[in-house]
N, C-alpha and C positions, 0 to 999 in steps of 0.2 A: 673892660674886664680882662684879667690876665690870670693863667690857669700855671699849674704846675705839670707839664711834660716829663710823664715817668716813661718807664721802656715801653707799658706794656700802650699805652695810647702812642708812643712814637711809634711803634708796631702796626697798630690801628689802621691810622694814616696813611703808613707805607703800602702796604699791604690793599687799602682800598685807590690810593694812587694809580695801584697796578691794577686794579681791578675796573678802574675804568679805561686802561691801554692810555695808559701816557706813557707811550713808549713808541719806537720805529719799527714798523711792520713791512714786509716785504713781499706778503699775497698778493696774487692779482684777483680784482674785482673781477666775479662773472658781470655776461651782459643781461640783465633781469627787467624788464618795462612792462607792467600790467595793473591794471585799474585794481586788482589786488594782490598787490606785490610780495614778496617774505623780500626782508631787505636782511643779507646772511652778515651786514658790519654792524657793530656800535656806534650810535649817531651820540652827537653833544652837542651839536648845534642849530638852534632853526631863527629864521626873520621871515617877519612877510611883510609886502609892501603897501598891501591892499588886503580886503577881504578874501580874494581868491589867490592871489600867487602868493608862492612861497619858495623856500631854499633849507636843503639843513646840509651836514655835513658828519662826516665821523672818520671812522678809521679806515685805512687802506687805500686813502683817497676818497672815498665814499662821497658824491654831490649827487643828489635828491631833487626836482622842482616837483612843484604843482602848481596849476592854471585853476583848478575849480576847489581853492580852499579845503586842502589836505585829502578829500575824498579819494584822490586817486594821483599818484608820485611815477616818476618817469627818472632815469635815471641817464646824469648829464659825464661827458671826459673830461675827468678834471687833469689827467698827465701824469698824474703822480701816485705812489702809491704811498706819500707819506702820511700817518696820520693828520689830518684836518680839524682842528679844536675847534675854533668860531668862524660864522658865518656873517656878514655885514651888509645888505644890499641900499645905497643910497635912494634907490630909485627903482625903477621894475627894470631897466637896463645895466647901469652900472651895480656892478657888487666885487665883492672880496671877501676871499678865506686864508685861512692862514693855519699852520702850524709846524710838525716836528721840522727838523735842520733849515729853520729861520724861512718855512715854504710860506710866499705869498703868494694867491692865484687873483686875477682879475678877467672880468668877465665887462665888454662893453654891449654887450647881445643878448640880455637875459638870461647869459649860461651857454649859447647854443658852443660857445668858444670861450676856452680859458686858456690864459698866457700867465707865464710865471712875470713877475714883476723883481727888481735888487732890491735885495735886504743890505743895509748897511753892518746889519749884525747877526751870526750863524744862529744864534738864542732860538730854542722851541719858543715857541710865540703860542699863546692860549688865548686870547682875546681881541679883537677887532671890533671896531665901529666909524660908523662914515654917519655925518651928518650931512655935507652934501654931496655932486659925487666929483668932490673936488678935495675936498678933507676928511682926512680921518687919522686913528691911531691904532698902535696894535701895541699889547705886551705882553712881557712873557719873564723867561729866565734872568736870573740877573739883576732885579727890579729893571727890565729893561721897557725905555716906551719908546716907541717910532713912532714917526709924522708924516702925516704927508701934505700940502698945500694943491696939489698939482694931479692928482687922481690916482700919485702911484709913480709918475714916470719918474719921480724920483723920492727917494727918502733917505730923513735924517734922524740919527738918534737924539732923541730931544729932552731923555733922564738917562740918570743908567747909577745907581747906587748899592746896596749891598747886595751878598748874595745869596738874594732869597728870589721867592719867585713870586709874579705876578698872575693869578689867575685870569682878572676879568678887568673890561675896561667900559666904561658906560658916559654919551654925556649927554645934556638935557638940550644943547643948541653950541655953537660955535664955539662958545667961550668957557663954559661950564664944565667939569665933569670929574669923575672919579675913578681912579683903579686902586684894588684890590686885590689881596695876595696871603699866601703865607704869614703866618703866626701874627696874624691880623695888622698885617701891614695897611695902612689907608695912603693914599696920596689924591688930594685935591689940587686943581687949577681954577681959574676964573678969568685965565687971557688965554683962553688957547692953546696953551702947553708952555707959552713962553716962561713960566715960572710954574717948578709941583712943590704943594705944603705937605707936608708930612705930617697926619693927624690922626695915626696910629697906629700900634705895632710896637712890640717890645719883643726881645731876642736877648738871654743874658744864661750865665752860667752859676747857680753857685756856689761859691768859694765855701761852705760848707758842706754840702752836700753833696753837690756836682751834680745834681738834679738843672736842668733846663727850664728855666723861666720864662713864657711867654706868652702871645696874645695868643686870641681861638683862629684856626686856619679861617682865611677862608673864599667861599667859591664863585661865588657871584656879587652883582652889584648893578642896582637901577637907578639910573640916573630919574628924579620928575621934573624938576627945573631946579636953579640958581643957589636955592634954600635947601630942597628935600632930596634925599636919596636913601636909599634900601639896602642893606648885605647883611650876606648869610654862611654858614660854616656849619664845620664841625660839631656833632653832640648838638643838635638841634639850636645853634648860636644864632638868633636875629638882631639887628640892629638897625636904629634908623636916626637919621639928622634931621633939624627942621630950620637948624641954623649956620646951612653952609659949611655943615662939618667942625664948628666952635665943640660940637658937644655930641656923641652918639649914646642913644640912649638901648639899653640893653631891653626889647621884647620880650613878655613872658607871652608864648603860643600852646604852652604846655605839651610841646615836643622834648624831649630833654636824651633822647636815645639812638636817634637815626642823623646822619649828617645829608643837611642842605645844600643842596647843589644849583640852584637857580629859582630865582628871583624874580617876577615881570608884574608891574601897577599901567594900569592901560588908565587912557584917557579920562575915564570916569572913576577912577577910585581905586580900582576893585584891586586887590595884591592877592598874588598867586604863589605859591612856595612848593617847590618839587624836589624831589632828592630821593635816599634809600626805602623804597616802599611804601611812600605816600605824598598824599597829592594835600594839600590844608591852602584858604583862601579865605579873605575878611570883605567885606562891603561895607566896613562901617568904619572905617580909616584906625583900624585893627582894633577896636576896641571888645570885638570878640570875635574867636576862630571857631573855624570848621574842616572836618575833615570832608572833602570831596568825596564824588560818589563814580569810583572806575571800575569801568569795567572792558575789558576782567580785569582782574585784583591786581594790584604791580606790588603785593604783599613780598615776595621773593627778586624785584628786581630794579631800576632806577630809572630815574627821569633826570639829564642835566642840562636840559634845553630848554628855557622856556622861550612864546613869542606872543603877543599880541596880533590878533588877525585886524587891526583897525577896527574897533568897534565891532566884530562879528563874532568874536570871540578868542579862545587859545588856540595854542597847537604846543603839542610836548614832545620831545621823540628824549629817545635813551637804549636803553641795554637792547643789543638780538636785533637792533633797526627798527625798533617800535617807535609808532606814531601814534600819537590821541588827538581827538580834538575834543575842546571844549566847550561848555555854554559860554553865556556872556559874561556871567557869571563864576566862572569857572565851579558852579556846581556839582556839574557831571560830564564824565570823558567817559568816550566810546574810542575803542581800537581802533584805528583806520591800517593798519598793516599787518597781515597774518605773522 
């Protein structure tokens, strides 16, 4: 699907861009730890490893864990006070975050210690994933993607094409996976990064109008395996593959007004959709949606984290450092953070 980019949606964009702090912030974090916490950053990112631990990350440096399954969050040094986009843990030991001025953090201790890792390239970095805790990818700026074979102790740029930006990177197992971006940029692999296909995204000007031509933003993307995968955007954009990315097929959810900011399909099916103001989720391999049942309301605020608790349910964090957890379901979410 490819949309016509007028000022007042380039405005949109921009403007909600900022509203989520993709930008360099220079506060320092207070020291805040209690079983019920007010977390005073904006979080965008969560993983859990297990039912019970877990990780997110946001602005200001902002790192988060929990040990008993979101109920109660402790708050870890991550060093930095740049903002932190995605959070990736391979393991309940190894994990990695990453974001603004090309920041990689690495953690061999659950968190209790994080060390910055070299970036090959300064690029804000939005998205991370480690599949085991030996490989993973990050991308960001630039259509830029890093690699790493080695846990980190070294990395290399292993795409780097126009310049737009890469939101989110997701993959289903070593060889597999997807990133996603701006003006619906798609890139697929299937060896490990040694080759990306480009299978969608348009960016043009034109010569008539001078009007901007292009795909829907967008924010996230779940990898399920080989075959399937998930993304989501702007103006309530869903899409999904069932054939390795040959063909994405545009979802009707009957969102058409709020932008999409994260995406998560757990083990059994279930796909979960978060973003401005609402929580919507299918159990029937989308053949019909539901609006979730939150509370309290996130009517006035966002969700851009989502994460599967391994079969125990969700966890969502977003705006003000809120946390929810979910059914199994993702039926109903209850606040876990004042």
């Amino acid at each position: 699907m490819k949309v016509r980019i007028t000022a007042k949606l380039l405005r949109s964009v921009m403007v909600f861009a900022f509203f989520l702090g993709i930008e360099t912030s220079f506060f320092l974090m207070p020291v805040v730890s209690s079983a019920e916490m007010k977390i005073p950053a904006d979080l965008f990112s969560v993983d859990f490893v297990s039912d019970a631990k877990g990780w997110a990350c946001g602005r200001w440096g902002t790192i988060i864990h929990t040990a008993d399954g979101g109920n109660s969050w402790t708050y870890q040094k991550s060093l930095t006070d740049y903002t932190l986009s995605s959070i990736s843990f391979a393991d309940a030991r190894h994990g990695w975050a990453v974001g603004d001025g090309g920041t990689i953090l690495h953690t061999q201790d659950g968190g209790q210690t994080w060390k910055k890792q070299a970036n090959p390239s300064p690029v804000f970095l939005m998205g991370v994933t480690f599949v085991t805790p030996k490989k993973g990818w990050a991308v960001g700026e630039r259509t830029t993607i890093v690699h790493t074979m080695d846990g980190g102790q070294t990395w290399q740029v292993q795409f780097s094409g126009e310049d737009f930006i890469l939101r989110a990177v997701s993959f289903a197992d070593e060889l597999n996976g997807w990133a996603v971006g701006e003006y619906g940029f798609i890139y697929n692999t299937k060896d490990g990064g040694a080759s990306w296909t480009q299978q969608g995204g348009k960016f043009e000007i034109s010569m008539d109008t001078g009007d901007i031509i292009a795909g829907n933003y967008l924010f996230d993307v779940s990898a399920v395996d080989g075959d399937r995968a998930w993304a989501v955007g702007i103006e309530g954009h869903v899409i999904r593959t069932a054939d390795g990315g040959q063909t994405w097929q545009v979802m009707d959810t009957g969102i058409v007004n709020s932008h999409l900011l994260a995406v998560a399909v757990d083990k059994s099916g279930h796909i979960l959709i978060a973003g401005k103001g609402l929580m919507i989720y299918s159990n029937d391999n989308a053949a019909r949606w539901h609006h979730s049942v939150v509370t309290p309301s996130i009517e006035y605020g966002w969700l851009a984290g989502l994460a599967s608790k391994e079969g125990a349910g969700f966890s969502a964090v977003g705006r003000d450092g809120c946390v929810y957890l979910g059914d199994r379901e993702g039926k109903a979410w209850v606040k876990a953070t004042h």
